[in-house]
C-alpha positions in Angstrom: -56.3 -56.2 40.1 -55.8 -56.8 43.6 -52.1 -57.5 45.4 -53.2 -59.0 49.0 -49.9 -59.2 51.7 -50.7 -60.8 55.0 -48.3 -59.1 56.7 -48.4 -61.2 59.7 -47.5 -64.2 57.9 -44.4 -62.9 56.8 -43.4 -61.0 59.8 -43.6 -64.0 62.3 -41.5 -65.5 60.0 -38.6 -63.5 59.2 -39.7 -62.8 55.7 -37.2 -60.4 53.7 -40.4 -58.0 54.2 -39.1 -57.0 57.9 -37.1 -54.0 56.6 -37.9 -51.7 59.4 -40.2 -50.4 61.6 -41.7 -47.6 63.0 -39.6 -45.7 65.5 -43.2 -43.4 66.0 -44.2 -43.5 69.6 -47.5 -43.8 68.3 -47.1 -46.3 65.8 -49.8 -48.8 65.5 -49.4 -52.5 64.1 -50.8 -53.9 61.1 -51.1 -57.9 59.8 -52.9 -57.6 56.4 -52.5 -55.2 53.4 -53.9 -55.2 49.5 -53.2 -52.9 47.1 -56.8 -52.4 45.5 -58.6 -50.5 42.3 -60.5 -47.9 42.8 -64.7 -48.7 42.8 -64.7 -46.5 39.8 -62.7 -46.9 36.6 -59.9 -44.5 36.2 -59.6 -44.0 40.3 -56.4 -45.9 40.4 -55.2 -47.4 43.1 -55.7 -48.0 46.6 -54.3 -49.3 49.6 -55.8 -50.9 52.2 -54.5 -52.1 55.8 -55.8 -53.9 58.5 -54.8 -54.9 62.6 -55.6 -55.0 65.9 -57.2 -51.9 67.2 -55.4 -49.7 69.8 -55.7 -50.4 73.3 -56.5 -46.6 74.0 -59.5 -46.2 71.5 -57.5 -43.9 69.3 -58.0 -43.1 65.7 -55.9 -45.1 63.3 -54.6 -42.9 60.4 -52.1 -44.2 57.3 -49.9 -40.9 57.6 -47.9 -40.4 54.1 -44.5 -39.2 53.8 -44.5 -35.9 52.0 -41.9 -33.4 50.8 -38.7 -33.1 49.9 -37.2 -35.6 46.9 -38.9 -38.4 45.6 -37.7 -41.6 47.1 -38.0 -45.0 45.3 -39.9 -45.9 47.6 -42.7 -43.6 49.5 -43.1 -44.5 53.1 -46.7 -44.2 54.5 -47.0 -45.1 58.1 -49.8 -46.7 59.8 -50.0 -44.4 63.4 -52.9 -43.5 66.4 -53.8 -40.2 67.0 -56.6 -38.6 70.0 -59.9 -38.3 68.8 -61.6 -34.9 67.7 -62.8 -33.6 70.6 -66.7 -33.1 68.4 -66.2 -37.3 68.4 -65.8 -37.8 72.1 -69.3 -38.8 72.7 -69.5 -41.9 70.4 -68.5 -44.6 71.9 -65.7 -46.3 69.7 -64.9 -49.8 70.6 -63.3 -52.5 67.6 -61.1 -55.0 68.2 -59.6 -54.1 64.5 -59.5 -51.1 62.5 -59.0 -51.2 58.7 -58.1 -47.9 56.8 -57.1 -47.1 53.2 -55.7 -44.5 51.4 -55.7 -43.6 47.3 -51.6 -43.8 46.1 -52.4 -41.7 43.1 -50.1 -39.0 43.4 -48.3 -41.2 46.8 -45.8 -43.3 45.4 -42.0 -43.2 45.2 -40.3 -43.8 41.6 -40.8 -47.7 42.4 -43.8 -47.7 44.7 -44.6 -47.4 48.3 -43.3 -48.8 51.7 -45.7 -49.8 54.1 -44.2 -49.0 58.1 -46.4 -50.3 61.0 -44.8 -50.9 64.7 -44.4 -54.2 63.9 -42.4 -54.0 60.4 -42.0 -53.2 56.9 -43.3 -54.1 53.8 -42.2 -52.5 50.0 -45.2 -52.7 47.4 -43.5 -52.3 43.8 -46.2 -50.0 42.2 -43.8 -50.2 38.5 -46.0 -51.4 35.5 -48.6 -51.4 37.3 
């Protein structure tokens, strides 16, 4: 089973998708997003985002919201974050990143919400 969004698409286009985005200084934008299954059986699912690279060579990182009550839907923002100093010596240049993260255990009581600094995008993770 896989749910492919290209966030792009819908974002350039004032899609219904555009709830909000990221108010995060280091938020980092995103224009694709799937909803995968795990390699394995039983490894549930996974998501898995996609953009431009930032311009500063940082690390990309899909940072879930944790704590408190469970929301309908659990946000999981896509932000950069400085390099481990141990890292510094590899030379790191993409023009795109693409991270994923497993939602087993991540989800709200109706799935997750995808924030990038360029928009929104709810995945409905119900029946599933």
């Amino acid at each position: 089973m896989e749910r492919v969004v290209k966030l792009d698409e819908e974002m350039k286009s004032g899609h219904s998708c555009v709830l909000e985005r990221s108010t995060r200084t280091n938020a980092v934008e995103a224009d694709y997003a799937e909803l995968r299954s795990g390699p394995s059986v039983g490894q549930g699912l996974y998501l898995v985002v996609s953009g431009p690279a930032p311009a500063n060579g940082e690390d990309v990182r899909l940072l879930p919201a944790l704590g408190g009550n469970r929301p309908a839907y659990l946000r999981i923002e896509i932000v950069s974050e400085v390099r481990n100093a141990a890292n510094d010596d590899l030379p790191v240049e993409t023009e795109r990143y693409e991270k994923s993260i497993p939602l087993l255990g991540l989800s709200g009581t109706q799935g997750i919400q995808l924030v990038a600094a360029n928009g929104s995008k709810k995945f409905d993770l119900v029946g599933i």
